[in-house]
N, C-alpha and C positions, 0 to 999 in steps of 0.2 A: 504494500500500500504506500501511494506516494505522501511526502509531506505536506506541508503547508507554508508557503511564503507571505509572510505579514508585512504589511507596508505600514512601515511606524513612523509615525510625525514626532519630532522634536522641540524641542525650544527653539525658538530664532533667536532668540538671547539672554532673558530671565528664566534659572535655569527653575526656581521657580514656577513656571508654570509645564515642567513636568506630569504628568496622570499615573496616577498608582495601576491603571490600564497598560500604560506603553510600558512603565518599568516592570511588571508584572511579566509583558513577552519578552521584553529583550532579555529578562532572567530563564526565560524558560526553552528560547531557540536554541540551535547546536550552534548557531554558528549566525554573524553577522557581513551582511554585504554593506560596506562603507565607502562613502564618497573620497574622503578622506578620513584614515584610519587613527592619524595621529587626535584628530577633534574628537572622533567618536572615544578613541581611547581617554581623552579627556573626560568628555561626560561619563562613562560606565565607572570610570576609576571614582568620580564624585558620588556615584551611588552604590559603589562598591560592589557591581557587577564586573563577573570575569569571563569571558567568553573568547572563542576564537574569531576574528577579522578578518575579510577576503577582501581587497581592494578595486573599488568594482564604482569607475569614474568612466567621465566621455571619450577618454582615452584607451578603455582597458579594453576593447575591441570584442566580435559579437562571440570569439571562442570565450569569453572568461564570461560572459553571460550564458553561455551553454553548458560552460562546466558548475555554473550555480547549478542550472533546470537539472542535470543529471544528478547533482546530490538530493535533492527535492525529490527526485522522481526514483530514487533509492530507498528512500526513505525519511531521511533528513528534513528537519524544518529549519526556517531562516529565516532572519528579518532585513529588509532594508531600509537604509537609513541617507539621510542626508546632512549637511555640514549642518542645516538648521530650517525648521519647518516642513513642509508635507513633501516627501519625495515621489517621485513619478511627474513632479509638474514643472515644466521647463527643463527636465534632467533626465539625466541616460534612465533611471529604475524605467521608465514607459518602455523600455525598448523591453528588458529584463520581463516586465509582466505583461506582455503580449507573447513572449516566447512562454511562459509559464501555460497560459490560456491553451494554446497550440496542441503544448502538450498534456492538458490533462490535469496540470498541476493546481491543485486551490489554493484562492489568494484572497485575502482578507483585509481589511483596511483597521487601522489603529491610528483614529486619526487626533490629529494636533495643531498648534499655530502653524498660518498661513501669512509671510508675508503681505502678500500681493493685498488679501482680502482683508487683514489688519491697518495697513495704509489706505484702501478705500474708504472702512468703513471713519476713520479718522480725519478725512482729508475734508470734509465740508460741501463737497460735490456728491451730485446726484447719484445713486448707491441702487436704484431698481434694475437698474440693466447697464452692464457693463462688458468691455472686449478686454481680454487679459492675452497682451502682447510678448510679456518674456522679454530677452533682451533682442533687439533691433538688430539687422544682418551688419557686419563689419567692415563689408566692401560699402564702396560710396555708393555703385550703379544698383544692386540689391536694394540695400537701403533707401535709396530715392524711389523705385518701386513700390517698396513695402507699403510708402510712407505715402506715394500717391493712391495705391488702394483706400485708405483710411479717410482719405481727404473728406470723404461725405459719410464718415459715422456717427451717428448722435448718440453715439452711448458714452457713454465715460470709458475712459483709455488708462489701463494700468502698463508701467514699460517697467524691466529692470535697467540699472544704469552702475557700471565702474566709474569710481571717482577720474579716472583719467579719462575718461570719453566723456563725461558728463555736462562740459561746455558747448563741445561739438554737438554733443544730441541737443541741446534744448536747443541750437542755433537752429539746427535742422527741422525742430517741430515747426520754429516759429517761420522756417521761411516755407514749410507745409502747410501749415494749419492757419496762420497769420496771430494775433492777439487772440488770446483766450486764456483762462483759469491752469495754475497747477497747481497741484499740493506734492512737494519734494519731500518725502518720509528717508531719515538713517535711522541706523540703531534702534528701529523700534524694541521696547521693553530692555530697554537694556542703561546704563547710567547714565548716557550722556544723548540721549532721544532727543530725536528735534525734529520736527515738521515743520516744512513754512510754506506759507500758502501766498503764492503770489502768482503775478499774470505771468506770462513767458518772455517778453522785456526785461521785467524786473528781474526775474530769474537768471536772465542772461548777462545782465549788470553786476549783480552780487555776485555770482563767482565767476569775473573778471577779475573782482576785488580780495577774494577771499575764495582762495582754494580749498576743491571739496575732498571730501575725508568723509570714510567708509563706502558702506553699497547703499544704493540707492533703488526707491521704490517713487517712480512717478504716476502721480494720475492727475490725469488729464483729461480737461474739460471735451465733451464731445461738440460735435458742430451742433449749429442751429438751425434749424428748418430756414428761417428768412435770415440767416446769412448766407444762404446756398442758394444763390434765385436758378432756375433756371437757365442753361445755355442754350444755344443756339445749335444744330448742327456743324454748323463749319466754324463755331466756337470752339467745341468741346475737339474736333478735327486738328483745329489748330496748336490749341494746348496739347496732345498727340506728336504732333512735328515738331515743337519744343523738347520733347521730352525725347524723341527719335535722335535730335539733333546733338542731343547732350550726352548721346551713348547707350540708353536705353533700348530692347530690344522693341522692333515694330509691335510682336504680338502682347508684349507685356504694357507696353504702354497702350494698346486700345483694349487691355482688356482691364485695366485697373481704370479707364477711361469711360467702360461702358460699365463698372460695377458704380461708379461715382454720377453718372449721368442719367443711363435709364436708357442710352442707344446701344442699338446693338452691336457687339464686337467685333461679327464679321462685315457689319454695313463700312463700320470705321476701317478696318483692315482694307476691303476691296476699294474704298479710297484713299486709300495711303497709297497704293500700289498704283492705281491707275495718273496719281499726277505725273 
């Protein structure tokens, strides 16, 4: 009979808000799959759990998530863990418990803080409906795509951010998105937490002047029905050839063009090609 793989959520930083739930399984697994083993070793060592660690990050490639499924489907159970809060979300475990599913293997959730939905619910912006973004693509040309997808979402926008990208990304919202609301969460629960809620100027301004430190949880204001009036077809065509021009793929750009517009993808494509 195979095991069971637990997906155990952690503190994101107040090791206080631990659950007698999570440390209940990570005493009781054979074995732990860790993001990083030296942090998890941290935490267990605090609660005086002693267990064996497998190193099992975006790097550790799809054999070291098979040779998890095979211990599991031996009979072994395991938990997975991340640096801090729910793993499976933006992080390699997704890849781990799909291959689990595949095989047969039962997985369970043990759940815990959530950055992303910790900084929403804190941020002062609208919290019914939201798009949870992860960290933004690294290349420029990606990244201007992504960011033109988004152009017409009115939901509230959560992103991650490294303090060393964190100028460049707000520059990039605001020259996506124009002026609108963000609330910038670090360290949430943890001593030195700071939220500030300001527009994306402002944002931009302040850490000109004061360099950012730690990770970062953005959210961002979604668009506005009547700030998005309506284009024209050989508007939205146009903004297209902008976008073509700057290195963009044709098909990416009419199709983040017709998710934003409401035309259709191939109408834009078949004139893109015919100028």
């Amino acid at each position: 009979m195979s095991g069971i793989l637990y997906i155990v959520g952690t503190p994101i930083g107040n090791l206080g808000d631990i659950t007698m739930r999570q440390l209940d399984t990570l005493g009781k697994v054979d074995f732990i799959a860790a993001e990083d083993t030296r942090v998890t070793r941290g935490l267990l060592t605090h609660f005086d759990i002693h267990k064996p660690l497998v190193s099992y990050h975006d790097h550790s490639g799809i054999r070291c998530a098979e040779g998890i499924v095979e211990r599991l489907r031996a009979g072994e159970s395991a938990a997975v863990v991340t640096d801090a809060g729910m793993p499976c979300i933006s992080d390699p475990g997704e890849e781990l418990v799909r291959l689990c599913w595949e095989a047969g293997v039962q997985v369970q959730v043990v759940p815990g803080p959530s950055a992303a939905v910790s900084a929403l619910a804190v941020s002062g912006l609208p919290t019914g409906r939201f798009a949870f973004e992860g960290f933004l693509p690294a290349a420029k040309k990606q990244r201007t795509a992504r960011l033109a997808e988004l152009a017409g979402e009115q939901r509230t926008l959560i992103f991650y951010e490294a303090p060393h990208r964190l100028t460049a990304t707000l520059e990039d919202l605001y020259a996506a998105f124009g002026d609108r609301r963000i609330a910038l969460c670090r360290e949430l629960t943890k001593l030195y937490e700071q939220v500030l809620r300001l527009t994306l100027p402002e944002a931009i301004a302040y850490y000109r002047e004061k360099a950012p430190r730690g990770e970062y949880v953005l959210v961002l204001e979604g668009a506005k029905p009547e700030d998005a009036p309506a284009l024209t077809f050989e508007e939205v065509l146009e903004q297209v050839r902008r976008q073509v021009d700057a290195g963009m793929r044709a098909a990416d750009a009419c199709k983040a063009a017709a998710k934003a517009s409401g035309f259709s993808k191939n109408e834009l494509y078949r004139a893109l090609l015919e100028e």
